[in-house]
C-alpha positions in Angstrom: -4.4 26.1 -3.1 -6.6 23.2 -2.3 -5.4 21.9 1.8 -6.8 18.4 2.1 -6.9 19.2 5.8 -8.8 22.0 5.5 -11.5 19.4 3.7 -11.3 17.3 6.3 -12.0 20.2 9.2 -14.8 20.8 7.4 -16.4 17.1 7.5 -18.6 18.1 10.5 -19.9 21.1 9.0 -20.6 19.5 5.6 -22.3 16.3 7.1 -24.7 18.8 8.9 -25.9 20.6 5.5 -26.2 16.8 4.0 -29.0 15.9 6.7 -30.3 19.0 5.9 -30.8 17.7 2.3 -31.2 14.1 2.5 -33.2 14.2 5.8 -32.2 10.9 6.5 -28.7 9.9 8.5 -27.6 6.8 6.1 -28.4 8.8 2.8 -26.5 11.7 4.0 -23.1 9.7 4.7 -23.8 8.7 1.2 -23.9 12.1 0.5 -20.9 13.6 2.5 -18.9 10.7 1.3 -20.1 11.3 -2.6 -19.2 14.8 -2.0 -15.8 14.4 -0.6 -14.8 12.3 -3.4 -15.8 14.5 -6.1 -13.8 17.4 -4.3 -11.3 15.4 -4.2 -11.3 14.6 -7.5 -12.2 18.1 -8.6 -9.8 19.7 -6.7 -7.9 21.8 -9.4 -10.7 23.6 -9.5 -10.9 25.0 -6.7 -9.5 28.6 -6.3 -7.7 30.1 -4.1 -9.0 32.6 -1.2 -12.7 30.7 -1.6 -13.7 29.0 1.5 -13.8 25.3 1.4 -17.1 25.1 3.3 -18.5 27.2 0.4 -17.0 25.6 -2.4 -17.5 22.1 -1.4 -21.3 22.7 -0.3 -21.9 23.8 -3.5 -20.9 20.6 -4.7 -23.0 18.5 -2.4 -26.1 20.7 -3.4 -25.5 19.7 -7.1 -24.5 16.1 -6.0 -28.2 15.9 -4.1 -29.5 17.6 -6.8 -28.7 15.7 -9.8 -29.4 12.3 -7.9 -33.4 13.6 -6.8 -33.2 14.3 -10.4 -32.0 10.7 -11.8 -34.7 9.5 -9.4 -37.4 10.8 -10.2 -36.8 10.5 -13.8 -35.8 6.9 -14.0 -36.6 5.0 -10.8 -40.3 6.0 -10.7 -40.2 5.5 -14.5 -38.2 1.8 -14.7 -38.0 0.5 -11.6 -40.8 -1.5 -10.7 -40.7 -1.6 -7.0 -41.5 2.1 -6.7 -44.2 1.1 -9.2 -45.8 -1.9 -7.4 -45.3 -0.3 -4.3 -47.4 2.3 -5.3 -49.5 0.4 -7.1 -50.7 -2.8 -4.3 -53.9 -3.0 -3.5 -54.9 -5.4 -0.2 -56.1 -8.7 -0.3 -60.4 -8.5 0.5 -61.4 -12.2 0.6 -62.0 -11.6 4.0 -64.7 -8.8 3.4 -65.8 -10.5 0.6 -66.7 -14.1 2.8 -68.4 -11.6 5.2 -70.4 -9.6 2.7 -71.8 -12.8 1.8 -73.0 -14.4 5.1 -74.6 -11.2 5.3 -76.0 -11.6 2.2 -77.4 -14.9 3.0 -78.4 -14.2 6.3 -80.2 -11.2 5.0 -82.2 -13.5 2.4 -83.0 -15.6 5.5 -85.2 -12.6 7.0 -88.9 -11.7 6.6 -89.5 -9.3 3.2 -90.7 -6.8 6.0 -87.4 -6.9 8.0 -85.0 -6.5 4.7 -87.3 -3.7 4.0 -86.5 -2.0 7.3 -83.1 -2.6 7.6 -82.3 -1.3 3.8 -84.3 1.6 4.1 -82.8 2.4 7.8 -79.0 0.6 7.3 -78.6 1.3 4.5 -80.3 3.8 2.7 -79.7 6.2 6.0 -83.5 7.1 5.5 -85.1 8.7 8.7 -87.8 7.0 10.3 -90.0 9.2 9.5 -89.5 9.1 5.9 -89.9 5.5 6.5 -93.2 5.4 8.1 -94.4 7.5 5.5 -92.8 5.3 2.9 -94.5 2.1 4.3 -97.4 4.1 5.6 -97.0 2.7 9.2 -96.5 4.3 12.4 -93.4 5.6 13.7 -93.7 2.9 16.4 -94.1 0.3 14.1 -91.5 1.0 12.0 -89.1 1.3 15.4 -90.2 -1.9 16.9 -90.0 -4.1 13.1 -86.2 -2.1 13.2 -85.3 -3.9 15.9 -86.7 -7.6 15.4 -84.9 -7.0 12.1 -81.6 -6.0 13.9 -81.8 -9.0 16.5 -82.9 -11.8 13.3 -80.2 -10.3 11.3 -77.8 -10.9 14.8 -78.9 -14.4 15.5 -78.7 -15.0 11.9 -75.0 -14.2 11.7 -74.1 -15.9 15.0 -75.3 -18.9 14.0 -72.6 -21.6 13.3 -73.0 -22.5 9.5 -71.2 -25.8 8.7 -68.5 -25.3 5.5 -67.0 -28.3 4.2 -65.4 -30.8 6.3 -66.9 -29.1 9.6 -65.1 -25.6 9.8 -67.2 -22.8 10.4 -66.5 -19.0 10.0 -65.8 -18.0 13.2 -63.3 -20.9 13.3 -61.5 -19.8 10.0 -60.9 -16.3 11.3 -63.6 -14.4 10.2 -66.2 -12.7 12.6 -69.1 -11.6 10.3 -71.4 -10.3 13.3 -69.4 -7.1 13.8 -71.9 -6.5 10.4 -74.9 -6.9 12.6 -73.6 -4.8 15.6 -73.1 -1.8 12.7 -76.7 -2.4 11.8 -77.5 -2.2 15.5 -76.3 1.2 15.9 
């Protein structure tokens, strides 16, 4: 026969197996509350000599169960917060404001510096490879790499005026961190 105190002695045990599912405090009381009702409601089906613990476990398991299920069937499926959230992308006007003062303080640099920096920045070429490229000395191509660096640096950290009198620096952005990457 189905003792509603003998439910309610087992609350601590049964709370303990629903973090075990939910791994998560609030969706567990959910759970052990869920679970208590349904026994509850369901309690003509219990049978005698069966241990509540095990009987009404077994009913939280399929409770968890068949919610994960619902889930991931219709939530991912219709609910477009799990989508979107999923789905967001950051904002990158920031990066692209700073890929563009390089830009133009690249095009403000001799054709032999852009050459270097490319080939050394970003093309990760050796300097080797470069001097044989260019068919210069090693030397060369070190000491060209480095006026390019330090144009490219005082090109950046120099104030540019942008409508009105703001400038970049003053709006946030901090395009030299660009230059110090070449540097390295």
């Amino acid at each position: 026969m189905f003792n509603d105190q003998t439910l309610i002695d087992e609350i601590p045990n049964l709370r303990k197996f629903a973090l075990k599912l939910a791994r998560d405090r609030n969706n567990a009381e959910d759970l052990l509350q869920a679970t208590v009702l349904r026994a509850l409601e369901k309690r003509h089906l219990f049978n005698e000599g069966t241990s509540m613990f095990s009987w009404a476990s077994k009913t939280m398991y399929n409770l968890f169960v068949s919610d994960y299920r619902r889930k991931t069937k219709f939530e991912t499926q219709y609910d477009p917060e799990t989508h979107i959230a999923h789905e967001s992308v950051g904002p990158n006007q920031e990066a692209h404001i700073e890929f563009k003062e390089v830009q133009e303080a690249m095009n403000m640099l001799s054709d032999d510096h852009r050459e270097i920096l490319v080939m050394v920045c970003v093309k990760n070429m050796q300097y080797a490879e470069v001097s044989e490229a260019l068919q210069i000395p090693i030397g060369t191509v070190r000491s060209r790499l480095s006026r390019a660096r330090e144009s490219l640096q005082q090109a950046l950290e120099t104030p540019k005026v942008y409508g009105r009198g703001t400038l970049p620096n003053q709006m946030g952005y901090a395009p030299h961190h660009y230059a110090a990457r070449a540097a390295a």
